[in-house]
C-alpha positions in Angstrom: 52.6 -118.1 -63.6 51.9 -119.2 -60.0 49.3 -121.4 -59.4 46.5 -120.2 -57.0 46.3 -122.0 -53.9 43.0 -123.2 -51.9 42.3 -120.7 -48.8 42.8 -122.3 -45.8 41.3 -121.1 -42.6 42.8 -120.9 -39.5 42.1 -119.1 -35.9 44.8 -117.4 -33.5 44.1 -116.5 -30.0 44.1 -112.9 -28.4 45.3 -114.0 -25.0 45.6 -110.6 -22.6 46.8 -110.5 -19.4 47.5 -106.7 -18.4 49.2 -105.6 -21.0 50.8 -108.8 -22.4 50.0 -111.0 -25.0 50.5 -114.7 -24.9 52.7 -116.2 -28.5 54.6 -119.2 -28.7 57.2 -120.3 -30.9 57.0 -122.8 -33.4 58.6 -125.9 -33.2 61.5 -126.0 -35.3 60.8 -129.5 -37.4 57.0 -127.5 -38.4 56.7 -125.0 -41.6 58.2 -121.8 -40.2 59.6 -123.3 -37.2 61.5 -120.9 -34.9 58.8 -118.2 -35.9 57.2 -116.6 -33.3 53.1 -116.7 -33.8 49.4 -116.7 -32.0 48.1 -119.8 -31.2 45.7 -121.4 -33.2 45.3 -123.7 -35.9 43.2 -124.7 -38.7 39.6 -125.0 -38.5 38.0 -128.1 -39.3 34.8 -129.0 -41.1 31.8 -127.8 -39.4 33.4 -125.9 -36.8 33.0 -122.5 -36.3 36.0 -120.2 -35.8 35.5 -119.6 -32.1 35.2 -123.6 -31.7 38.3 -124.2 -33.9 40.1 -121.8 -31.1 38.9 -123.7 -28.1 40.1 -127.2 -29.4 43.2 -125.4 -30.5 44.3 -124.0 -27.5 43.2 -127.1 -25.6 45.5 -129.0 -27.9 48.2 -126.7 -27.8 48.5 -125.3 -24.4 46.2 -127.4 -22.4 44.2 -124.3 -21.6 40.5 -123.6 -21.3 39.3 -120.1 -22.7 36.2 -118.1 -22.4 34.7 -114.3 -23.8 35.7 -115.4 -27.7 35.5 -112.4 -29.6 36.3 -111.9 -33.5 39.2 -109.1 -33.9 40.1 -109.1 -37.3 41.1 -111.6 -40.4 43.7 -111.2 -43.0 44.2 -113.5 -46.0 47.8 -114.0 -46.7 49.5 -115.8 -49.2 52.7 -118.1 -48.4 54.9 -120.2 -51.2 53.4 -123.3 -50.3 49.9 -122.0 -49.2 47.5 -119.2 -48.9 45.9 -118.8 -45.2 42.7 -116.8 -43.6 44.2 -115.9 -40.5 41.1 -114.9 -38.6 42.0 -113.8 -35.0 40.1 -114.0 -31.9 40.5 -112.3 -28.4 39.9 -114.5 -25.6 40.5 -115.0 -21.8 41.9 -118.1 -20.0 38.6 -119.5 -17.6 39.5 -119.3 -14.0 42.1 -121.6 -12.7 43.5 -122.4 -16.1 47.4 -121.8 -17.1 48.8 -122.5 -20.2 51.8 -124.6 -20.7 54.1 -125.5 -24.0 52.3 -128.6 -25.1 53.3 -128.0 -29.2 55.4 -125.1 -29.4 59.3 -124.7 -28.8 58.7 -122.1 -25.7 55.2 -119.3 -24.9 56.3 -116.3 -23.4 53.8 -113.6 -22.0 55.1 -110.4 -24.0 54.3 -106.7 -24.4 53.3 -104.6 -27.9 57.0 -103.0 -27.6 58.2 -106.6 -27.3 56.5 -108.0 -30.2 58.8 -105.2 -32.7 62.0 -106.9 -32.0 60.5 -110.8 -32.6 60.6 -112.9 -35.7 56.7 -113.2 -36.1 55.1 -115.1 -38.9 54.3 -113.1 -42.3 50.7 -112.9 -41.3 50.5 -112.9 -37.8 52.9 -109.6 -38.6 50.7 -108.1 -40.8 48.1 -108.1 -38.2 50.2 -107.1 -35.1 50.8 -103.8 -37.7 46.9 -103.3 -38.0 45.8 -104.4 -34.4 48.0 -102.8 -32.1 
């Protein structure tokens, strides 16, 4: 019998420009590296999901956002641990671009594009439900 695992909860960002959507991929040394996913990360104590998002996407693309807006969450269980992926739409603030600070490459894609990448079990799950 498997154990149960804790739930750990984590953000992704919603970044739209038109009609692309910024992902990155993984670093390949991380769990699931080469995947494709939303940025984000885990929240810490005593932040709240739209904070989590900020810090995460100053860590990991050096980019300032604005206009945070729940979507959707989706609880997903992997071998080695069970996530809340809660995602959040957002808008880079004026001025600010994002650049690969943790992740193998970003690429500005489309919905259509999305089908044909190698997403993250969950990040998947909620491309199927969102868009």
């Amino acid at each position: 019998m498997k154990a149960e695992h804790k739930i750990i909860d984590v953000v992704g960002a919603i970044i739209k420009d038109g009609d692309r959507y910024l992902v990155g991929q993984r670093a390949a040394h991380k769990a699931q590296g080469g995947l494709w996913e939303f940025m984000g990360g885990k929240i810490e104590p005593g932040e709240t999901p739209e904070d989590a998002l900020a810090r995460e996407c100053r860590e990991e693309l050096a980019l300032e956002i604005e206009n945070e807006r729940i979507i959707d969450s989706v609880v997903h269980g992997y071998p080695e641990k069970t996530i809340r992926l809660t995602l959040i739409a957002c808008v880079p603030k004026e001025g600010s671009t994002p650049k690969a600070l943790e992740h193998q490459q970003i690429r500005w894609v489309t919905r259509d594009e999305m089908e044909s990448m190698d997403f993250a079990a969950a990040d998947r799950e909620l491309i199927g439900r969102l868009f």
